[in-house]
C-alpha positions in Angstrom: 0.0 0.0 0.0 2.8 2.3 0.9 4.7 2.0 -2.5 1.0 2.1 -5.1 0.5 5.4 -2.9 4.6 6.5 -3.5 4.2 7.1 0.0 7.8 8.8 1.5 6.8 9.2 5.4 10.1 11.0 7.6 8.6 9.5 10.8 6.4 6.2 11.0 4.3 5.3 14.2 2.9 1.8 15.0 -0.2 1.6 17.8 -0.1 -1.7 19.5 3.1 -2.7 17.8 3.9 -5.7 19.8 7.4 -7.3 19.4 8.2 -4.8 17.3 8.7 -6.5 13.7 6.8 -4.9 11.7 8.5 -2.1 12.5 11.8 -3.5 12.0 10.9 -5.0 8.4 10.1 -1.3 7.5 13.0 0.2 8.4 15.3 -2.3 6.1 12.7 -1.0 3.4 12.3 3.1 4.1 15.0 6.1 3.5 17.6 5.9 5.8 16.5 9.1 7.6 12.7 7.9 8.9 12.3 7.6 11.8 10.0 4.7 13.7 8.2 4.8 17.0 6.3 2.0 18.4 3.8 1.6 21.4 2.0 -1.2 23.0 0.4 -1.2 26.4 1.8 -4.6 26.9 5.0 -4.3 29.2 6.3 -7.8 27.3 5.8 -7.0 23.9 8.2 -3.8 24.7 10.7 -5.9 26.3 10.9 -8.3 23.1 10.5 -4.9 20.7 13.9 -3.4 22.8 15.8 -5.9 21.5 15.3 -4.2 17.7 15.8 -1.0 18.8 18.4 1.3 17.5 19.0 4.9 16.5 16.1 5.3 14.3 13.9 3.0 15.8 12.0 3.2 19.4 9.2 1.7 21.3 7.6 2.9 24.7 5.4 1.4 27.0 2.6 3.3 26.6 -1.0 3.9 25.6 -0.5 6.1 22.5 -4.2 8.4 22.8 -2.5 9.5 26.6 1.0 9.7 25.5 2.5 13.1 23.6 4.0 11.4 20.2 6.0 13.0 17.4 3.0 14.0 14.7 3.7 11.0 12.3 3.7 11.1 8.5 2.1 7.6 8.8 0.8 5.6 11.7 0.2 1.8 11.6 -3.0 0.6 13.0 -2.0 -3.2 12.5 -4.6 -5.8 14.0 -5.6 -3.5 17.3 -9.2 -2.1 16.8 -11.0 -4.7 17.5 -9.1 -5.4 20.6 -10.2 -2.3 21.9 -13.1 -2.1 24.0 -14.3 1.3 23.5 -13.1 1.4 19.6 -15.1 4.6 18.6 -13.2 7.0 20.7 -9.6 5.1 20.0 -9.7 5.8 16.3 -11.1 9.5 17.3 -7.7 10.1 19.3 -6.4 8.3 16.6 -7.3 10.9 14.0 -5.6 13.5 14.7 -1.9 12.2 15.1 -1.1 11.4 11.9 -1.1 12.8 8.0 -1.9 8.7 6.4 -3.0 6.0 8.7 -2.9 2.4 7.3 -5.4 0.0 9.1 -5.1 -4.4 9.0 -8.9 -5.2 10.1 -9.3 -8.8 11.0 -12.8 -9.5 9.1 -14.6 -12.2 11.6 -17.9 -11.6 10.4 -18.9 -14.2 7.6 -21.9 -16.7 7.2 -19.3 -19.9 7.8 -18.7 -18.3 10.9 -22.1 -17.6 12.0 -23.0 -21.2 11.2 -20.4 -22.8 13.4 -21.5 -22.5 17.3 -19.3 -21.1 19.6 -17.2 -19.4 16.9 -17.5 -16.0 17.9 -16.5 -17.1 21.7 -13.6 -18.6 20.8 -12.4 -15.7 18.8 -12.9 -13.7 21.7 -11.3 -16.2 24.1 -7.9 -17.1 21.8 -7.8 -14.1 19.6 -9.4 -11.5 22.7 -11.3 -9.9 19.8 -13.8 -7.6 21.6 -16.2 -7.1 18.5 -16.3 -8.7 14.8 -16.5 -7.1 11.8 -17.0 -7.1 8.2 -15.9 -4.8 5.4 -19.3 -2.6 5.5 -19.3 -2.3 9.6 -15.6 -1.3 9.3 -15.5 1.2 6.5 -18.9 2.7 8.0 -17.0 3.0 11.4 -14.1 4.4 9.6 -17.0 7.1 8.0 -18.9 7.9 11.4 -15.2 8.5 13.0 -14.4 11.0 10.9 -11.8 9.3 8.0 -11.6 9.4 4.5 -10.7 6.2 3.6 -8.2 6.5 0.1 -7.6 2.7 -0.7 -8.2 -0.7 0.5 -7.4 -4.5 -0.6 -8.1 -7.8 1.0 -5.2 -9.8 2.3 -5.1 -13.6 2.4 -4.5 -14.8 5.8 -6.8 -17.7 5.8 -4.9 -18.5 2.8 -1.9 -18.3 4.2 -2.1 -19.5 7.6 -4.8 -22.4 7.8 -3.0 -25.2 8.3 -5.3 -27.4 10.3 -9.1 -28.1 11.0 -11.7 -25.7 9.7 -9.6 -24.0 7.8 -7.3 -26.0 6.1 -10.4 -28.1 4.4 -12.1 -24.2 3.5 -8.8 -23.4 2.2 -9.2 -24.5 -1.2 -12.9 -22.9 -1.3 -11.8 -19.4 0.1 -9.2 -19.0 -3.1 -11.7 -20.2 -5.8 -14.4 -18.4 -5.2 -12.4 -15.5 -4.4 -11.5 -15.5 -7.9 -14.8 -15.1 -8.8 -16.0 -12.5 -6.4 -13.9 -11.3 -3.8 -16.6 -9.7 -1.7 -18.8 -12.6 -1.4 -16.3 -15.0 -0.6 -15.3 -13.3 2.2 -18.8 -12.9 3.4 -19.4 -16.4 2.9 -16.7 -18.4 4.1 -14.3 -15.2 5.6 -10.4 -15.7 6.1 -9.1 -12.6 4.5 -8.7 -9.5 6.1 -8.9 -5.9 5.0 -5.6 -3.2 5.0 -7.2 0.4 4.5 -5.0 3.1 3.8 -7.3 6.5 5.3 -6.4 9.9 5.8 
């Protein structure tokens, strides 16, 4: 998303950046002059993240909507919304801290989901996802927040990473019919999820 936009951010911020990879993998990619922050909340993630640190890239403990943060040419909003319990007013503080904002929405909300009992739970329970979405709940919550959303594509995680159960024998499904029609085969049998670029 960052090169299709020719996107040349000086100072790069992740929210919720965990051990810190992503982060790390952008750096060996970006000018040599950017500049990359990361924040989690989780005391452990930073302790993992420290060990990537160098001169142009830093993490904090910290919850980034309380914290004063450089004003960031582009923030990474990487799997965290719907971890967030009171998600409205997170992307509100979100808003106004950066120029671009690039979003990775886990999309739980499909039919094969809604089938299965106890799927839901379970996400919540493993995955702690507070809410589930689709693509028209998450673009409208983008909306009502107060972003204009510039781009988006669906990436193939249940492609990618089912490798046993459910998921490995919907694999095969998942790629053919998104071939055919991307946005009902993730409404019908899910395991993509959605990067938005927004401003």
């Amino acid at each position: 998303m960052v090169n299709r936009h020719h996107l040349t951010p000086n100072v790069v911020g992740d929210v919720g950046c965990g051990a810190g990879e992503v982060l790390r993998l952008m750096q060996l990619q970006m000018d040599p002059s950017c500049q990359f922050y990361g924040y989690d909340i989780s005391p452990q993630a930073i302790a993992m993240s420290k060990e990537r640190e160098n001169e142009r890239l830093h993490f904090q403990v910290a919850n980034v909507c309380e914290t004063n943060t450089p004003y960031f040419d582009l923030m990474l909003v990487i799997e965290v919304v719907d971890h967030v319990e009171d998600y409205f007013g997170f992307l509100r503080a979100l808003k106004k801290k950066s120029e671009w904002k690039l979003f990775h929405f886990s999309l739980d909300l499909s039919v094969q989901h809604a089938l299965r009992k106890g799927s839901f739970l379970k996400l919540r329970d493993t995955l702690v996802h507070l809410h589930a979405f689709n693509k028209e709940t998450m673009l409208r919550t983008l909306h009502d927040t107060g972003y204009e959303v510039v781009d988006m594509f669906y990436t193939p995680f249940g492609i990618q990473f089912s490798r046993r159960g459910m998921g490995r024998i919907v694999k095969p499904f998942r790629w053919l019919l998104f071939q055919m029609d991307q946005d009902f085969a993730v409404r019908l049998l899910g395991g993509y999820r959605l990067m938005v670029l927004a401003k």
